[in-house]
N, C-alpha and C positions, 0 to 999 in steps of 0.2 A: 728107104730110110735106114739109119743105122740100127742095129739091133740095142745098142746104149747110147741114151742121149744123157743130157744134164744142161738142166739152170740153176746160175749162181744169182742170190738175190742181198745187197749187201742189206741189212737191218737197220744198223747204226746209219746209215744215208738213207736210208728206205728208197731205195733206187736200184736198177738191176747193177752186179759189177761184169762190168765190161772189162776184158784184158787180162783176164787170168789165165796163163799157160795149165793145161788138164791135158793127161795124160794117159790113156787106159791100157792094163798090164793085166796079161792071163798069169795066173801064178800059179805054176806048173812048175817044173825042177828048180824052177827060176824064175826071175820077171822077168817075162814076156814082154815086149810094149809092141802094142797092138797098132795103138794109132796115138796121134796127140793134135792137140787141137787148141783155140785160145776163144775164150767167151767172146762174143758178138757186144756190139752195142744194148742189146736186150739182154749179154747175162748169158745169154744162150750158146749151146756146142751141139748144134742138129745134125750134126756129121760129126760122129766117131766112131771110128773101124768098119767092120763089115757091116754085111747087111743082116748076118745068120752068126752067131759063134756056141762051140759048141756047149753043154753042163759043164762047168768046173766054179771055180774060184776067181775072182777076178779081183784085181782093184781099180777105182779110179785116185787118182792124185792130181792136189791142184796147187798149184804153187803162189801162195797166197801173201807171201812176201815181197813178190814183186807187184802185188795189186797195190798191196797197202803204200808201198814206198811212192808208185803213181798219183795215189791219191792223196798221199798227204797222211797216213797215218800210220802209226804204229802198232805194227799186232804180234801178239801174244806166240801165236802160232804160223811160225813161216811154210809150212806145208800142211796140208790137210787128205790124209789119206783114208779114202773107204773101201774097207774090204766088202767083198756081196757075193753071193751063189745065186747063180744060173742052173735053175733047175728044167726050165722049158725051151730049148733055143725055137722053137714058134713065138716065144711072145717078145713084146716090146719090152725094154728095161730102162725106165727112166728115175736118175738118182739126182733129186732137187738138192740144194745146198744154202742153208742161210746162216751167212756171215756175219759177225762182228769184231773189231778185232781183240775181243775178249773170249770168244763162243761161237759155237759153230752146231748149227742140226742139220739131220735129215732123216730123208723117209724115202718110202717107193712110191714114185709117182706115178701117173698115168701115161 
């Protein structure tokens, strides 16, 4: 399993969003892009990048302009980027994401 995963869950549909290009970037001298990937029918990206990556600074990026444009909506915010620290590369790092295209949260998930 990758060491970071993410689901996208849209709010405003209360439905998973499926089709969103994400992106995961170590940010070291520079962005790094690690891996990239595009939400599943469930929202979901259970594969991104490795399996181990090391402590540093990461982002994930989701390109949420072209969700919206898919779906029929207009939103506020055409990308959505989360910076995170990796402090443990033993553990899983899961970063949820829910959408609207007004607003956007997250947390560390399980």
């Amino acid at each position: 399993m990758s060491a970071v995963t993410t689901h996208v869950l849209d709010a405003a549909r209360g439905r998973p969003a499926a089709g969103i290009p994400v992106r995961l970037e170590a940010l070291d001298e520079r962005a790094t892009v690690l891996a990239s990937a595009t939400t599943d029918e469930d929202g979901r990206v259970p594969e991104l990048g490795p399996d181990r990556v090391e402590p540093g600074t990461y982002r994930l990026v989701f390109d949420t302009a072209t969700y919206f444009a898919a779906s029929g909506q207009t939103g506020f915010y055409p990308e959505v980027a989360i910076t995170f620290t990796i402090a443990d590369p033993a553990q899983h790092y899961h970063v949820p994401v829910l959408l609207s295209p007004f607003a956007y949260s997250t947390y560390r998930g399980s």
